[in-house]
C-alpha positions in Angstrom: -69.5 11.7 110.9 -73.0 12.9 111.1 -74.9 15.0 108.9 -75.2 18.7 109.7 -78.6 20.1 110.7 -79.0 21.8 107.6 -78.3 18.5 106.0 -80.9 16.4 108.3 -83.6 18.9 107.5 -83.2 19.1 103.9 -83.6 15.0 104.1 -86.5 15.2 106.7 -88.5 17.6 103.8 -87.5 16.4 100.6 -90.7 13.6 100.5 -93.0 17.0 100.8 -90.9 19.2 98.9 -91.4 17.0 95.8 -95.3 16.3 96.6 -95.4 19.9 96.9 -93.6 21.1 93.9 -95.0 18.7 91.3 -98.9 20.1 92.8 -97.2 23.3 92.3 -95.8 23.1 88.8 -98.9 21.7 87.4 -100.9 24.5 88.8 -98.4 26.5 87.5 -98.5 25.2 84.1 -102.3 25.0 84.1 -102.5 28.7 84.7 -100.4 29.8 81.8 -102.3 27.6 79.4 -105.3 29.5 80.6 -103.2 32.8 79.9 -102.3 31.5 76.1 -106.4 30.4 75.0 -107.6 33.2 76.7 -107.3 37.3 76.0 -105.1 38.7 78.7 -106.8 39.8 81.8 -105.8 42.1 84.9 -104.3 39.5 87.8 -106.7 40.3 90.9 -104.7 41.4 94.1 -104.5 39.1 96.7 -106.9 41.1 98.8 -109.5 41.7 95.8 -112.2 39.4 94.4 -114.7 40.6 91.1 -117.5 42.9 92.7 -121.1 41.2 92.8 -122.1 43.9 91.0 -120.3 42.9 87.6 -122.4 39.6 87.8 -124.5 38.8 85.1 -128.2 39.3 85.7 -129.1 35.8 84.7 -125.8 34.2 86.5 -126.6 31.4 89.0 -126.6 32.8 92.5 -123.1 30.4 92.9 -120.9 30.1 90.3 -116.7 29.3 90.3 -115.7 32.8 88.4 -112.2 31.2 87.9 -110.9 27.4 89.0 -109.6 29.2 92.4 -112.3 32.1 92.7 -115.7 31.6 94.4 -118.3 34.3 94.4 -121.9 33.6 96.5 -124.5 35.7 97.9 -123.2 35.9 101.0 -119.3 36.0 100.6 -116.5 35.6 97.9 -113.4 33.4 98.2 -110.2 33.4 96.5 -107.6 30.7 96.9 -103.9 31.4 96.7 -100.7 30.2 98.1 -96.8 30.4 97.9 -94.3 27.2 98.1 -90.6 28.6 98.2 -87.6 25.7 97.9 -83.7 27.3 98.9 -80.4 25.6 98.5 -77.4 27.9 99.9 -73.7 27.1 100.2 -71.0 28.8 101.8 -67.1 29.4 101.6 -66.1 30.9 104.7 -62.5 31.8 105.5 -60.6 30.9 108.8 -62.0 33.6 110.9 -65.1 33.1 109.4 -65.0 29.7 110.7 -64.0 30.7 114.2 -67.3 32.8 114.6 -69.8 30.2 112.7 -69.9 26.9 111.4 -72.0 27.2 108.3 -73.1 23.6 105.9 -74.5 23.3 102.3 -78.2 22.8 103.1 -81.4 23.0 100.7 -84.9 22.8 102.3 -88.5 24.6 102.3 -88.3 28.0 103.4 -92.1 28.5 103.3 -94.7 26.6 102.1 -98.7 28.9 103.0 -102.3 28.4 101.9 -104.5 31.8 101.5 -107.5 32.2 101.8 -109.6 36.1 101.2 -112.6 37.6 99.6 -115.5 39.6 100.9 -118.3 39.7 103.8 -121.3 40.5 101.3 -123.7 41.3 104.3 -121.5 44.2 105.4 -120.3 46.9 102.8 -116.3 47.4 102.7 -116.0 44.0 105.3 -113.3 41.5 103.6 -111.4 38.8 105.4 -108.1 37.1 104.9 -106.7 34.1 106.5 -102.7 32.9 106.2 -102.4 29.2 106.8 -98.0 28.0 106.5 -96.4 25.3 107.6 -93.5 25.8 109.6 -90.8 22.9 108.6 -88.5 23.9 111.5 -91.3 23.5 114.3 -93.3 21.0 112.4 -95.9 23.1 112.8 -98.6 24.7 111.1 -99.1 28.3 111.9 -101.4 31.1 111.4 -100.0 34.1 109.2 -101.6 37.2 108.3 -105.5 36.8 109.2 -107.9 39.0 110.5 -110.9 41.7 109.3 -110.5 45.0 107.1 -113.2 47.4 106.9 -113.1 50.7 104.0 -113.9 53.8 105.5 -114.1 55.9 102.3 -115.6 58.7 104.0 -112.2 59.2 105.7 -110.4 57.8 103.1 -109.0 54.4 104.3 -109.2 51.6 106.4 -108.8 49.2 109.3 -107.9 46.3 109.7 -108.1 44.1 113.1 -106.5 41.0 113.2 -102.7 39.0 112.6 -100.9 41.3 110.4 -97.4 43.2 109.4 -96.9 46.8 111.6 -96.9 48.6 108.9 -93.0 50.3 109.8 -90.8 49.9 106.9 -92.1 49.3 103.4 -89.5 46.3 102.6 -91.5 44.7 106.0 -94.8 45.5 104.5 -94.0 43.6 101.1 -95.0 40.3 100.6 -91.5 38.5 100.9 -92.7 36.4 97.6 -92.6 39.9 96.0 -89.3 41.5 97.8 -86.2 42.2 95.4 -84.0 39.6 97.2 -83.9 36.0 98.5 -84.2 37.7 102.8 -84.4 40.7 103.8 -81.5 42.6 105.7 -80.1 41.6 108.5 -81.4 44.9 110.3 -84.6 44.5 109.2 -84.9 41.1 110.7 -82.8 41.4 113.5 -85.3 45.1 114.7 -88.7 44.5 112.8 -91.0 41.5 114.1 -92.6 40.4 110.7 -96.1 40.3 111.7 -98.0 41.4 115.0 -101.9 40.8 116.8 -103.9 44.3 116.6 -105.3 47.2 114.9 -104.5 49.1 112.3 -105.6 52.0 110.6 -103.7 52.8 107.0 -105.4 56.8 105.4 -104.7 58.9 102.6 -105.8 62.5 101.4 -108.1 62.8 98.1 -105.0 63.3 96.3 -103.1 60.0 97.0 -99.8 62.1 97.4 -99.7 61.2 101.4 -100.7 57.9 102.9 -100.0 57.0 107.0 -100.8 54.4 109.0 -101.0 54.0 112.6 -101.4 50.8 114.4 -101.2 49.0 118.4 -100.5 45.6 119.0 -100.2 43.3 122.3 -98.6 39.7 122.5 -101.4 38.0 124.3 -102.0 35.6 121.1 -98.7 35.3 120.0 -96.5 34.5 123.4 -95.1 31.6 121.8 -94.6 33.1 118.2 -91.1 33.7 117.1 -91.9 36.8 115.6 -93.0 38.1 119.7 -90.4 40.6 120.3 -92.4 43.1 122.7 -95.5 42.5 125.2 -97.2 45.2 123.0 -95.9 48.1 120.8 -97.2 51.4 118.7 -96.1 51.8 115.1 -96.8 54.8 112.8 -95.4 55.4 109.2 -95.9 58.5 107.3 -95.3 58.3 103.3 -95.1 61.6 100.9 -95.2 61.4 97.5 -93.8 64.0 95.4 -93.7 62.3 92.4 -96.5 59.9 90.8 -96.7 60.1 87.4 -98.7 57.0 85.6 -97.7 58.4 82.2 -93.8 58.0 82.4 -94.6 55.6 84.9 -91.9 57.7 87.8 -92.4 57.7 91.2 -90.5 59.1 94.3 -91.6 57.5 97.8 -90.2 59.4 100.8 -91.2 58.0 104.1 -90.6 58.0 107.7 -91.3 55.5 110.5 -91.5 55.4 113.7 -92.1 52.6 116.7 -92.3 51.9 120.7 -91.9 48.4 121.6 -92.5 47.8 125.4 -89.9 45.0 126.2 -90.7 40.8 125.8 -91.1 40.0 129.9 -88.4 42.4 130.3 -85.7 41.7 128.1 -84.8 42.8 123.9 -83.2 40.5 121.7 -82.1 41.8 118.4 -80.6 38.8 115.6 -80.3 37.4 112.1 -79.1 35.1 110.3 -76.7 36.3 107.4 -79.2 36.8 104.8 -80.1 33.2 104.6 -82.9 31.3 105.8 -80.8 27.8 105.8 -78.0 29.4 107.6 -77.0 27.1 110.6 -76.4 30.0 113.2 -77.3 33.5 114.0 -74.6 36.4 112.8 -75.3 39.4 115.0 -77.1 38.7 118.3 -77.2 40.7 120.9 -78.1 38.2 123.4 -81.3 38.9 126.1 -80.9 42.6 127.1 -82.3 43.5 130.3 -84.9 46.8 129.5 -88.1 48.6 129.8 -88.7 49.7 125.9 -87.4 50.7 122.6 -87.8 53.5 120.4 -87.2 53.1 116.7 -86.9 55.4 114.2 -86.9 54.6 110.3 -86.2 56.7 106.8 -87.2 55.4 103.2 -86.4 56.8 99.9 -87.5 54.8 96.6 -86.7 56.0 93.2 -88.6 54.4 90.1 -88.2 56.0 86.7 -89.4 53.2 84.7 -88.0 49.7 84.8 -85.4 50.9 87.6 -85.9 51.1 90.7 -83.2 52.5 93.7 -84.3 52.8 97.2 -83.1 52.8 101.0 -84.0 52.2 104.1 -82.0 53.1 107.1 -82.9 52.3 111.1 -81.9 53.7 114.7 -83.0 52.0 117.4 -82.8 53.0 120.8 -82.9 51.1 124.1 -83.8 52.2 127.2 -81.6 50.0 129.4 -79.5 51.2 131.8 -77.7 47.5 132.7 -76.2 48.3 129.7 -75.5 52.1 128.7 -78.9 52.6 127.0 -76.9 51.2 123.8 -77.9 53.0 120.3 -78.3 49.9 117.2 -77.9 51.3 113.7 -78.8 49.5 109.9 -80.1 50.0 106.9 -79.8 48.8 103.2 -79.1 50.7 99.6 -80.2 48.5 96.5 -81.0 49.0 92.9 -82.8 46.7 90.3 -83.5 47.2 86.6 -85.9 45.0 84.9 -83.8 44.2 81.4 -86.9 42.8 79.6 -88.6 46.5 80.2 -91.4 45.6 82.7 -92.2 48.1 85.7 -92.3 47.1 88.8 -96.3 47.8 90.2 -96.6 50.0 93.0 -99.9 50.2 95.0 -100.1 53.7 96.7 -103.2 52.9 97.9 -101.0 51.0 100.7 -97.8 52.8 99.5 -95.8 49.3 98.6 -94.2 47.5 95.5 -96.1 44.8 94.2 -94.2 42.2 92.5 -93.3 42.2 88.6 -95.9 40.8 85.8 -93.9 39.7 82.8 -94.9 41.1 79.3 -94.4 37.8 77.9 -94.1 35.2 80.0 -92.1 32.2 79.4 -94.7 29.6 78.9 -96.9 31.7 76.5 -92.9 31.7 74.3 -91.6 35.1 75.6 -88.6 35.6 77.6 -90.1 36.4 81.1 -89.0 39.1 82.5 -85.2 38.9 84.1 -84.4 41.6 86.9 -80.9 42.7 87.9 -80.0 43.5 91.5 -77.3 45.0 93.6 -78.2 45.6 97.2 -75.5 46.5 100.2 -76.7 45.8 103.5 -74.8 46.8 107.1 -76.1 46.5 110.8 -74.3 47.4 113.8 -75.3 45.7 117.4 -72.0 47.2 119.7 -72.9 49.8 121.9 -72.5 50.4 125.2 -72.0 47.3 126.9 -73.6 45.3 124.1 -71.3 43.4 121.7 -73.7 41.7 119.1 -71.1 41.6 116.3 -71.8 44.2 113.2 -71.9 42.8 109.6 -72.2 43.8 106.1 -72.6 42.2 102.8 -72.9 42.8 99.3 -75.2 40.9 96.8 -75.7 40.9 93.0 -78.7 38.8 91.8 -80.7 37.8 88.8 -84.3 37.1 89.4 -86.1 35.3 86.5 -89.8 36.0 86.4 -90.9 33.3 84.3 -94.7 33.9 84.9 -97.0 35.4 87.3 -96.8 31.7 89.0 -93.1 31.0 89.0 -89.5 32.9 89.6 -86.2 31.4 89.9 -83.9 33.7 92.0 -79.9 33.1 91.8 -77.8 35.2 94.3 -73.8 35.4 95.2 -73.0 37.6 98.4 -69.6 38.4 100.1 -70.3 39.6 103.9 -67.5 40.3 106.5 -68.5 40.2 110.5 -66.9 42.0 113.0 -67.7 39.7 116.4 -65.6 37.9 119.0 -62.4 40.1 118.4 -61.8 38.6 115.2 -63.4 39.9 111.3 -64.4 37.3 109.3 -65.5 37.0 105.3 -68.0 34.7 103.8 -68.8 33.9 100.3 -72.9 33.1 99.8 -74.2 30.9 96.8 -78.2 30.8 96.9 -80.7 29.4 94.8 -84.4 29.9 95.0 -87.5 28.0 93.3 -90.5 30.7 93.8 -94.3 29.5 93.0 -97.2 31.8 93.8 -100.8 31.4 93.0 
């Protein structure tokens, strides 16, 4: 019998994956020997490199500031990357079966080189550039890259280029610092993860409201799998009532909202069930003929200290009259409480979570820092004529944060769909090895 896909891919990779993770584990183990003979230091943000103005006087005009950090005359460069390894399997019942054919698989789910710093000839100008290889196309592709310029007279900034919309703050996140292996399935089935335009993200002096407002057209990224619209307009509006560095409590309240001219015109709207190595799509609506879509989303986060609770539901409406102008719904509810006591950062600057920092990591002796989760997720594609299928799933997790570098994620979900006239359940086992630099 042959092998499943799943099966052939995980084969095809496993020469790079093991190239890959031995580089990766001996950065990894190089950087928390630096973080044992050396006093403890604030980790730089992706999109932040030292200021030439903390230089030393007498300091060569080039120096390496760390192994990975360059800062010149001219510009500053900081190297980073992400390498993330999955292995799911699957117990599906018979209806389950009827509606998918799901394998045991393990393989590379995303494997990126990063590349940012600053433009010293132009105040407030940095760069970023997103480099990942693409195991399923063979392919390497370009991810978030472009310009950002600070306007602090108006009290924010723009930034032209490949990046996310900026509607919903799971999307906005980093996936390598999400609470969960994938995001929901109506995130990825409505939400393209990254888009080619402008963007402008403002606050007021306060820092209580931040917005963003962006426009984006597909004339780059025709052939991207994240194209879902020839161009689109996304705004996002964020209030926060509560943010209180002293007991360390915040409440995010947000709303979202987005016109997506249609892809050539037709929609699409699918996932997978919440896992990358999934062999088929769940919910898919199939090519809709229409002329645009509105979307509407609402956030709420919670954090009073190491917990955090949040949601995030979506309507999205399609102007299609083939079809009876169908209404999709979906959304998620989740909690997570950090055990070991560690917060998890939010930057209200850009009004996101940033991922956790462990008060004692594991390869300095300390525990890490180990994360319970419970998220329910539910997305419903049937409306008018439309019959995508609608699913939902429950999944409790443990994430071990064993460093800043490295964080091993262990999942079980139970998700029923509703599709072909029949409702099927399916138990998910998933496993992820996490490095970041």
């Amino acid at each position: 019998m042959s092998p499943a896909p799943g099966e052939l891919r995980g084969r095809r990779i496993a020469p790079l994956a093991g190239v890959v993770l031995g580089a990766w584990l001996l950065s990894a183990c190089l950087c928390a020997r630096a973080q044992v003979s050396a006093p403890p230091a604030a980790q730089p943000s992706p999109d932040e490199s030292r200021p030439a103005g903390e230089a030393d006087d007498d300091a060569p005009r080039r120096q390496l500031v760390r192994w990975n950090q360059y800062e010149g005359p001219w510009f500053t460069l900081r190297v980073g990357g992400g390498f993330l390894y999955d292995y799911a399997a699957y117990g599906q019942d018979a209806e389950s079966k009827e509606q998918a054919q799901l394998s045991p698989a393990g393989g590379v789910r995303d494997f990126r080189l990063l590349f940012n710093g600053k433009l010293k000839f132009v105040e407030g100008l940095k760069y970023t550039l997103g480099y990942m290889y693409d195991g399923a196309a063979k392919q390497w592709r370009f991810r978030q890259t472009g310009l950002m310029y600070d306007v602090p007279a108006l009290w924010g900034d723009i930034f032209i280029g490949r990046q996310k919309e900026g509607f919903s703050t799971n999307k906005i996140m980093v996936g390598y610092q999400g609470w969960t292996p994938e995001r929901s399935t109506a995130s990825d089935s409505f939400i393209p993860i990254l888009a080619d335009g402008i963007k402008w993200t403002g606050r007021i002096p306060s820092g209580r409201l931040v917005y963003n407002l962006g426009f984006f057209k597909d004339t780059l990224s025709e052939t991207e799998s994240f194209n879902k619209n020839d161009n689109q307009a996304v705004a996002r509006v964020v209030w926060l009532p509560i943010l209180d560095e002293s007991t360390q409590t915040l409440l995010h309240l947000a709303l979202d909202g987005r016109y997506g001219q249609s892809n050539d015109g037709y929609l699409r709207f699918r996932s997978k069930p919440e896992s990358f190595l999934a062999q088929e799509y769940f919910i898919d609506t199939g090519k809709i003929p229409a002329s645009h879509n509105n979307m509407m989303g609402l956030e709420a986060y919670y954090r009073p200290g190491p917990l955090v609770i949040g949601m995030e539901y979506y309507l999205n409406y399609v102007a299609s009259r083939e079809t009876g102008d169908p209404v999709f719904r979906g959304g998620e509810i989740f909690a997570a409480y950090l055990l070991t006591g560690e917060v998890r950062p939010y930057n209200a600057r850009g009004a996101y979570f940033d991922r956790v920092s462990p008060n004692r990591p594991v390869f300095s002796g300390g525990p890490g820092a180990w994360e319970l989760v419970l998220r329910y997720s539910y997305t419903d594609l049937d409306s008018g004529t439309v019959r995508g299928g609608k699913f939902w799933r429950i999944t409790p997790m443990v994430n071990w944060h064993l460093s800043d570098n490295v964080r091993l994620e262990m999942a079980y979900g139970y998700g029923q769909l509703e599709r072909f006239g029949i409702t099927g359940g399916t138990q998910f086992f998933q496993t992820r090895l996490q490095l970041q630099l």
